[in-house]
C-alpha positions, 0 to 999 in steps of 0.5 A: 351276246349268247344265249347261255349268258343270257340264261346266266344272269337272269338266274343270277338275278332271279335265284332259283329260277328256271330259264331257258334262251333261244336266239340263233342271231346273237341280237334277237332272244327269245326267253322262258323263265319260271320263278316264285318271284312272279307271283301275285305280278303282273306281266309288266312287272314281271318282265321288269325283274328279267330286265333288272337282271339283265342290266344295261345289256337290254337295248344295247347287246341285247336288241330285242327279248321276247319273255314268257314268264310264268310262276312254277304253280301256273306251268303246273296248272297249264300241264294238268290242264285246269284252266282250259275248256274242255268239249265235251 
């Protein structure tokens, strides 16, 4: 398995999502994926519609996937920085 393929089906099963793989093993990954879809989910929830997109692939091909899922709205707020405690 490679990571471009990866990236391939979660953006096919999440359209307009933004995703971005690593995993230099072939079995290991580790994944970014920003979409719309996540809001108002929780992470469980969330980490289930990247599962879904992936299909059977997970547990089999794909051994293990660590996901970081965010709405485009939480990756804004995270680079503005509000949110984080500031010292002042």
């Amino acid at each position: 398995m490679d990571t471009e393929t990866i990236k391939n089906l979660i953006e096919r099963g999440l359209p307009g999502a933004k995703v971005e793989v690593q995993g230099a093993d072939g079995v290991h990954f580790e994944a970014v994926v920003i979409a719309d879809a996540f809001a108002g989910r929780l992470p469980l929830a969330r980490h289930r519609l990247v599962y879904a997109a992936l299909g059977e692939l997970m547990g089999g091909e794909i051994h293990a996937l660590s996901l970081k899922t965010l709405t485009p709205q939480e990756v804004g707020n995270a680079e503005s920085g509000i949110g984080e405690r500031r010292s002042g």
